[in-house]
C-alpha positions, -999 to 999 in steps of 0.1 A, spaced: 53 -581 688 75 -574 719 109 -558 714 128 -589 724 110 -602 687 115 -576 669 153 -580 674 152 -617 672 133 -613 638 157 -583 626 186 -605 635 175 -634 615 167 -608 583 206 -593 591 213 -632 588 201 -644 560 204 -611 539 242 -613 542 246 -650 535 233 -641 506 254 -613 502 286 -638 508 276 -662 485 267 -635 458 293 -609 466 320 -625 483 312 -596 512 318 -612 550 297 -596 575 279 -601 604 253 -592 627 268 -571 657 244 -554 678 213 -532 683 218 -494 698 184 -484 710 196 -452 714 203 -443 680 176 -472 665 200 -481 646 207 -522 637 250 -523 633 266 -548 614 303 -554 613 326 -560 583 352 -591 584 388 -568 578 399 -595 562 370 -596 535 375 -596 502 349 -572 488 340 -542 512 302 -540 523 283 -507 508 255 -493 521 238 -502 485 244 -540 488 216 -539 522 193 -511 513 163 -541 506 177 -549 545 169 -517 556 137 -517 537 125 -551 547 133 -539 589 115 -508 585 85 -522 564 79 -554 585 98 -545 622 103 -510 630 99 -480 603 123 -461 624 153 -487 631 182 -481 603 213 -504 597 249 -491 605 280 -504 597 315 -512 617 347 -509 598 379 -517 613 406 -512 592 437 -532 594 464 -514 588 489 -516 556 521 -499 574 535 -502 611 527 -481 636 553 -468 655 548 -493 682 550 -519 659 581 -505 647 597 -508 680 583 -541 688 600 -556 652 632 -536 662 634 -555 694 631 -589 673 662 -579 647 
């Protein structure tokens, strides 16, 4: 199997594996991207999802990718937080609106 495969077939597994996990969990994630550098498979986390992803909820991902794909690719995960308070510039930007 080329490499161009193995990511087309570890993307589909990163697909379907959190549709489930939406439907099941109410966790919103997505495939993001491949770092060859690292091996690592990253996914990214909706901020706005209800139910935060854990690495717990994909270990039979990481399993599956290492059994059938690659035994040394691993799965990451993005988190960008959205922020609960203003920032300072965002201080200054509502201060301009008053």
């Amino acid at each position: 199997m080329t490499f161009k495969e193995q990511l087309k077939l570890a993307k589909q597994y990163c697909d379907d594996a959190l549709g489930i996990l939406y439907m099941t969990q109410d966790v919103d994630a997505e495939y993001d991207h491949y770092d060859p550098e690292v091996e690592t498979i990253f996914l990214k986390e909706n901020p706005e999802t209800v139910v935060r992803i854990e690495f717990h909820m994909i270990k039979d991902l990481r399993d599956r990718i290492q059994t059938e794909i690659n035994k040394r690719w691993t799965i990451g995960i993005i988190i960008e937080e959205v922020p609960d308070f203003l920032t300072p510039e965002d201080l200054k930007e509502l201060e301009k609106t008053l």
